[in-house]
N, C-alpha and C positions, 0 to 999 in steps of 0.2 A: 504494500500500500504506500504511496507517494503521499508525503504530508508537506502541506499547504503552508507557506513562509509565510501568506499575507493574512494569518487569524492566528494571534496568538494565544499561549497559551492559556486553560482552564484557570487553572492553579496559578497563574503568576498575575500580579498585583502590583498594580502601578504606583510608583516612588512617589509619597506626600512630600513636596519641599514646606522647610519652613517658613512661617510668613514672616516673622519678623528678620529672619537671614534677609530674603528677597526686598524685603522695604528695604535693609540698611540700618534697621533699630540695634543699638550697641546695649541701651536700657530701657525696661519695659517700666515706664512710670504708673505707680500705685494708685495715682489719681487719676488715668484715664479709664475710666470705671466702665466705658462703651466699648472697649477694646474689652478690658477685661473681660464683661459677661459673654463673650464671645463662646469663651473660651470655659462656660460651665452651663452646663446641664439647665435644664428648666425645675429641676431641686435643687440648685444651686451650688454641687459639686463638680469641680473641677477636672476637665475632662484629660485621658490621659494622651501620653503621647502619641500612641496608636493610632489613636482615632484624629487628633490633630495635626500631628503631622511635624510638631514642633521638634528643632534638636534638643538635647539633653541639657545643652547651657538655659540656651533661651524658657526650655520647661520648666527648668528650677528656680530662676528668675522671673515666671507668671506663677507660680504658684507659692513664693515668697511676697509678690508683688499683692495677689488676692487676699492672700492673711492676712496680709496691715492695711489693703483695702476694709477688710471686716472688721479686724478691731478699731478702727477708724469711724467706724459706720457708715461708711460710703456703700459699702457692698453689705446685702444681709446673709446672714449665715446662712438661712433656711428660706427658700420661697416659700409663700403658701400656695399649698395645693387648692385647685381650683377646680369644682364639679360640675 
């Protein structure tokens, strides 16, 4: 059987870049709070890199950046759930 170059494969999955690499951001500021919620769930945790896409620098600096968004109160810890 001859397999087809132009349909890739099942199993392979295309490379998420990160967005703050591609902007140029060096530091993810804790008061941009619209950037932030970007970047968590609609219960308001924090999504992980998998799913975002982000490097490992850049994840650990939104996810320090969202903490002291909350303790701040800029960002709420908990959404409320809406029925």
């Amino acid at each position: 059987m001859i397999k087809n170059p132009s349909h890739p494969k099942k199993n392979q999955r295309k490379v998420k870049q990160c967005k703050f690499t591609r902007a140029g951001l060096e530091y993810i500021d804790y008061k941009d709070v619209d950037t932030l919620q970007r970047f968590t769930n609609d219960q308001g945790k924090i999504l992980p890199r998998r799913v975002t896409g982000n490097s490992a620098k850049h994840q650990r600096q939104l996810t320090t950046a969202v903490k002291r968004a909350r303790f701040l109160a800029l960002m709420p810890y908990v959404e409320e759930n809406i029925r």
